[in-house]
N, C-alpha and C positions, 0 to 999 in steps of 0.2 A: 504493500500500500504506500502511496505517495507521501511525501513528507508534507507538517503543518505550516502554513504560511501565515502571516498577520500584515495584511494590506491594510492602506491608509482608509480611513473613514471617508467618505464622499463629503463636499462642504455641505452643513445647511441652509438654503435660501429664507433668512430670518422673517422679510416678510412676507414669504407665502405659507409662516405656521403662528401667524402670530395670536389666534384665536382658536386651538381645534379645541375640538369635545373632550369631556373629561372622560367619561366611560359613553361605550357604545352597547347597546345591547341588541342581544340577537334576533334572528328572525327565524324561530324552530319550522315555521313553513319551507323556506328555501334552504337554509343550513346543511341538513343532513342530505339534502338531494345535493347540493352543490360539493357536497365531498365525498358524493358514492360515486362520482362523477371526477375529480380529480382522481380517486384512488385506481378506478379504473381505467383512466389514461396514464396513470404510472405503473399497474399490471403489464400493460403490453409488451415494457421490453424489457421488463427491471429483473435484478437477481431473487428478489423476494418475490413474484408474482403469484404465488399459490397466496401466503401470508397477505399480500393486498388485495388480491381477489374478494378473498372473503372477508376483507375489513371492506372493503364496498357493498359486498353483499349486507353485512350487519349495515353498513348507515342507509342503507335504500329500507332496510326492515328499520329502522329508526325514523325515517320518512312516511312510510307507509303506515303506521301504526299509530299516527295520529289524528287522523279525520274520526270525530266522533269523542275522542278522549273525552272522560268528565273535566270540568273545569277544575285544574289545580288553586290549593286555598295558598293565601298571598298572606305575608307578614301584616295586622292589622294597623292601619292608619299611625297609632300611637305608638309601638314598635320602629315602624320605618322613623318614626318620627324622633325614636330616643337614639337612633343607630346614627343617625345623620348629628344629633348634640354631642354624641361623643364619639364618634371616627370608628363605627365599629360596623361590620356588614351586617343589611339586614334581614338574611340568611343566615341563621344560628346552627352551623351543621352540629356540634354539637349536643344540641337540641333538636334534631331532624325526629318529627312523628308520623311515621306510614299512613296515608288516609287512601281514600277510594280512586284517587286518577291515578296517584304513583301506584298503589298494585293494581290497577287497569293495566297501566302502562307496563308495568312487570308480567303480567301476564302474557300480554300481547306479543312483548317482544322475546319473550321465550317462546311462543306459538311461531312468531315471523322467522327467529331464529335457528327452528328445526327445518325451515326449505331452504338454508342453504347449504350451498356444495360445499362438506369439510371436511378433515379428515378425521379417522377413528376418533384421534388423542381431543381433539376439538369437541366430537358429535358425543363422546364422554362424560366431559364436564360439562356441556349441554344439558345433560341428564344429572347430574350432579344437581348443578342449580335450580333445573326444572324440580326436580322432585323435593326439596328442602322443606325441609320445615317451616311453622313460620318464625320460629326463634332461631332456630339456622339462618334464616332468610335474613332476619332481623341482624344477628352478627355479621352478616358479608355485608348488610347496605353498610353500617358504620365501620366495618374493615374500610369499605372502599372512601368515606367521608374520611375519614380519619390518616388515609393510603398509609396504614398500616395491614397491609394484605399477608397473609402465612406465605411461606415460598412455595409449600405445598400443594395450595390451591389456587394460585396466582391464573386458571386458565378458567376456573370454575365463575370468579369473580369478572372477567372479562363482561360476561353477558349482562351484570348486576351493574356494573359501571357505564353499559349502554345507555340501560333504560333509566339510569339517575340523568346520565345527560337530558336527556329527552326532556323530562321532569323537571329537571335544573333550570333546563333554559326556557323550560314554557314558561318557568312560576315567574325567572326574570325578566322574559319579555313584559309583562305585565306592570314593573315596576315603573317610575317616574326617572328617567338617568340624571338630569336636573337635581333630585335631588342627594345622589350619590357621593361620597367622599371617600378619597384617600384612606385606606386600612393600612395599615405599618408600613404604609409606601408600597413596600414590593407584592400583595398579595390583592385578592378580586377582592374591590368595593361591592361586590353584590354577596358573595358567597365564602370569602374569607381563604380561599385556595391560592396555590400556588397556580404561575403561568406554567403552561406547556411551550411556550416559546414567546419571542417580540416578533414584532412587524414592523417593517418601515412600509407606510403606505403614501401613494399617490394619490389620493384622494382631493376634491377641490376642496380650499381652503384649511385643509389640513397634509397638503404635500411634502413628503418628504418628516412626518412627524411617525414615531415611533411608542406602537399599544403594545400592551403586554397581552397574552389571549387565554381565560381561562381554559384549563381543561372539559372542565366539570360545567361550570352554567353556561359557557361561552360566552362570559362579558370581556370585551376586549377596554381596556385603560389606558389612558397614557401616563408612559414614562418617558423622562428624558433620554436622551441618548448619550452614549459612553459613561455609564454606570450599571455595575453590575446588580442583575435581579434577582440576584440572591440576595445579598448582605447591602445592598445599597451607596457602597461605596463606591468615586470615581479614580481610584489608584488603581492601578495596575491592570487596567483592564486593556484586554488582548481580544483578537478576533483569527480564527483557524479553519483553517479550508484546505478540502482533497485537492493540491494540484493535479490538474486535469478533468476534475470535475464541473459538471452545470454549475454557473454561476449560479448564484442566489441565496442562497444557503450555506452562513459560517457558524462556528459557535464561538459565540461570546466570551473569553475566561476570565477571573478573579484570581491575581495574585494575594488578595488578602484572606480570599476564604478556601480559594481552590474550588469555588464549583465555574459549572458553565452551562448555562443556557443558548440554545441554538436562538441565531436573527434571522429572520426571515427577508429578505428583499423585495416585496410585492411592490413596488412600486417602480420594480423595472421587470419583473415578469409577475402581474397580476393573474396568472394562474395558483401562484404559489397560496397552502389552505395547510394552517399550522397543525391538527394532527396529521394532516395523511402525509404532508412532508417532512414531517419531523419521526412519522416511521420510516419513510423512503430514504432517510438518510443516516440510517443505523450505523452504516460504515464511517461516518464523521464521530459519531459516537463512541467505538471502537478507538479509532485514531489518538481522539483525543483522552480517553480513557489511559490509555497506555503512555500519556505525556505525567500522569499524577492527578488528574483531573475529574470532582467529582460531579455527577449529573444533579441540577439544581432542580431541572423540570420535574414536573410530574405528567404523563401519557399512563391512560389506562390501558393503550396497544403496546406500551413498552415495558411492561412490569416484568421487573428481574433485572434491565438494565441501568 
């Protein structure tokens, strides 16, 4: 494999970001179809394509399995409103209580998730999940809230972290982004998680500014750029890429903390859709692993890594 490179940061044009949005929030309509849709244009010629396959497969059954859903319950008015007084999400995973759309939605997506194509070790823990208890059930949603996952059952939980997403980002589309704040800086003002990556987007009015993208609800934030999203600090931060690889996709490192979160460049190839490129590029992960480098993200497609 190629060696790590750390190329110069692009300038930023001060004023075409002098106003972006603080948090973004998603659109679980388009979402999951627009990244069964990347993944399965990076199946075609990739080393991983069985593994991407079926990660398209899961977000088309994440797509599909929401027309009809019960209406997810929302943080009440006074909640949002004490999350916002003191910088806290107002998304209490923590506090997360199973009602009738999330197991709607759990069911559903175990029912969409037996058509598709997988293999044995896959179609196993399939049935693993599928058949759980509801106090087993119960322990994998807050394994997965908590991404404290056993190593054991890290394939069982795959399917349980779908249908949280789904759920995640219905309950935040819902919310007001307006009234959203900064949570310890580096983590979702909606839900209190870790990014799975940043984004440099091209977007009008916000060109060339840089969101961080949850895993879990998929609210995307903004962060500054050249500091790291882990610890928050602007020392020593580095950027590393496959020579000879597609552009677009470095990872970010901390010399103060030793992690590294991968950037995303959508704003020179707005194809780029932060899970399914941040599984597609495993081997950057790898690379940068074996420099001393620990992974800051959290991906439910990457657990073990």
């Amino acid at each position: 494999m190629s060696k790590a490179t750390t190329p110069l940061h692009n300038p930023v044009p001060i004023g075409e970001v002098s106003k972006p949005s603080f948090a973004v929030l998603p659109d679980p309509v388009t979402l999951f179809e627009n990244r069964a849709a990347r993944l399965r244009d990076l199946a075609q010629t990739h080393q991983l394509a069985p593994y991407l396959g079926f990660l398209a497969g899961l977000a088309g059954a994440q797509h599909r399995i929401q027309d009809g859903l019960p209406e997810p319950e929302v943080p009440p008015a006074d909640a949002r409103e004490r999350a916002h007084q003191f910088n806290m999400p107002p998304i209490d995973r923590t506090r997360f209580v199973s009602e009738p759309a999330f197991e709607t939605t759990l069911d559903r997506l175990f029912a969409q998730a037996a058509e598709i194509e997988m293999p044995a070790a896959a179609k196993a823990a399939l049935d693993v999940s599928r058949s759980a208890d509801p106090q087993v059930r119960d322990a994998m949603v807050r394994a997965v809230l908590s991404e404290a996952i056993p190593m054991e059952t890290l394939a069982s939980h795959v399917y349980v972290a779908a249908a949280l997403q789904v759920h995640m980002a219905r309950v935040a589309s819902r919310l007001d982004a307006a009234q959203l704040v900064a949570v310890g800086d580096t983590l979702c003002p909606v839900c209190g998680g870790p990014p799975v990556a940043s984004v440099i987007v091209g977007w009008q009015h916000a060109a060339n500014t840089r969101y961080c993208a949850c895993a879990l609800c998929q609210t995307w934030w903004h962060y500054v750029r050249i500091r790291c999203t882990s610890c928050g600090t602007t020392k020593g931060i580095g950027y590393k890429e496959i020579d000879g690889a597609p552009d677009g996709v470095q990872a970010e490192t901390c010399e103060e903390c030793q992690n590294y979160v991968k950037i995303l460049h959508q704003h020179k190839h707005p194809y780029l859709e932060p899970i399914a490129d941040d599984v597609a590029t495993l081997g950057l992960d790898m690379l940068v692993r074996d420099a001393g480098y620990r992974r800051g993200a959290f991906n439910p497609y990457l657990l073990g890594y």
